[in-house]
C-alpha positions in Angstrom: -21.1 -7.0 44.7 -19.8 -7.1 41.2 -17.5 -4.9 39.6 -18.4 -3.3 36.5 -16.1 -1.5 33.8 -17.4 0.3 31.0 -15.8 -0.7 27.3 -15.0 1.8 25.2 -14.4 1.6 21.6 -10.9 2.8 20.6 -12.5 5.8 18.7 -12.1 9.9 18.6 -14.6 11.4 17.4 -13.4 14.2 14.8 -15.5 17.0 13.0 -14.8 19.1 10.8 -16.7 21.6 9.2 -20.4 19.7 8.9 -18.9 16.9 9.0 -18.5 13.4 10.9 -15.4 11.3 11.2 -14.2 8.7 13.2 -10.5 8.1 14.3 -9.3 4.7 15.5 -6.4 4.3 17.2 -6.7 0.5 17.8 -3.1 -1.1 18.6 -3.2 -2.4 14.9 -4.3 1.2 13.0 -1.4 2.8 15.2 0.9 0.7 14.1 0.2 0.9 10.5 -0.4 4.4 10.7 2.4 5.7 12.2 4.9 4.4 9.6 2.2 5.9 6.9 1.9 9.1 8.3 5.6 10.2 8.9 6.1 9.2 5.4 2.9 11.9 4.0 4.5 14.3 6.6 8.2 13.8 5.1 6.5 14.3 1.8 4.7 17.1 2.2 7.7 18.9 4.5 9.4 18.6 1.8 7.4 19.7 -1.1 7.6 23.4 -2.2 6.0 26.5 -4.2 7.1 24.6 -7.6 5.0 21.6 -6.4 2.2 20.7 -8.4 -1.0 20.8 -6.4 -2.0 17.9 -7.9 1.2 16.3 -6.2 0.1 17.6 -2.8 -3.4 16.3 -3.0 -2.5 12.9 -3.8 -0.5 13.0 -0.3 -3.0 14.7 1.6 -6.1 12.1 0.2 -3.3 9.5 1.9 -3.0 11.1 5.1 -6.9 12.1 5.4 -8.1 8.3 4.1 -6.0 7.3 6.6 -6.4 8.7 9.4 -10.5 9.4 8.5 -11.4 6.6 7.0 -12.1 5.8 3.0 -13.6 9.1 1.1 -12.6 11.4 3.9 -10.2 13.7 1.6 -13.0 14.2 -1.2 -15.8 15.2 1.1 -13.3 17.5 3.1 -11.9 19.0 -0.2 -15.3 19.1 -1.2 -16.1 22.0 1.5 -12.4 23.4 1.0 -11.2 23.2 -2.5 -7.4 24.9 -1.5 -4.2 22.9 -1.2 -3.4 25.0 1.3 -6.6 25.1 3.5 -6.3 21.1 3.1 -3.2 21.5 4.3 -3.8 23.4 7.5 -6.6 21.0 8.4 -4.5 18.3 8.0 -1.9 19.6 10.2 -4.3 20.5 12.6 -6.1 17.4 12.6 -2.9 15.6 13.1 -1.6 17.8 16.4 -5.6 17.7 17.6 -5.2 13.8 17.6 -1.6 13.6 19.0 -2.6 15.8 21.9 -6.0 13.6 22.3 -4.2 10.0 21.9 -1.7 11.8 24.7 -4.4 12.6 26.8 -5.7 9.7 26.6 -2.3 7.8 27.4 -2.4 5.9 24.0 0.6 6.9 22.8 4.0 4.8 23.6 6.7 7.5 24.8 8.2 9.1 27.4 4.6 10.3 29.5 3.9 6.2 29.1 6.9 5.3 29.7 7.0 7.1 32.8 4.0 5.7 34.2 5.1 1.9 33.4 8.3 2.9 35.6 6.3 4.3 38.6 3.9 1.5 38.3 6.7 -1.2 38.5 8.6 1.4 41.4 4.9 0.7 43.4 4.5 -2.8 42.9 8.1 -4.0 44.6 
């Protein structure tokens, strides 16, 4: 008998509104993105009412070309022409993918972490 195991692409799907995005969370997009996307969050943390909305678009198309792929920001903002309704999506995408990659045990921290040590604990 042969065992068989199913590959999965490293993919989320991700809709929003009508439309359909892909997020990939290979090992070498989550490295790259993660430096990228603390710096958009910094950015936009620390922008305020004075801040041109221009300014804040220019960050966001960053964080949603990133994370959604080339064009992503234009067709979103296309459906949702507000700074601040891009910015809620964009927060929300960002906690919906976090808890998903968690989930999924993608992410390197403490819940991974932990089940390296109690792996290694079984194994001696």
């Amino acid at each position: 008998m042969a065992i068989k195991i199913e590959l999965k692409k490293p993919e989320i799907d991700v809709e929003i509104g009508d439309l359909q995005f892909k997020y990939d969370y290979s090992d070498k997009f989550i490295k790259e993105e993660s430096k990228q996307a603390e710096e958009v969050l910094k950015t936009l943390k620390s922008m305020d009412d004075q801040t041109d909305s221009d300014e804040i678009n220019k960050h966001l198309k960053i964080g949603f070309d990133m994370y959604l792929g080339e064009g992503a920001f234009e067709k979103i903002y296309e459906l949702a022409p507000s700074v601040l309704e891009m910015m809620r999506i964009f927060v929300e995408l960002r906690n919906h993918l976090e808890a998903e990659l968690t989930k999924r045990g993608e992410l390197i921290g403490k819940t991974q972490k932990e089940r390296a040590k109690k792996y290694q604990n079984k194994k001696k």
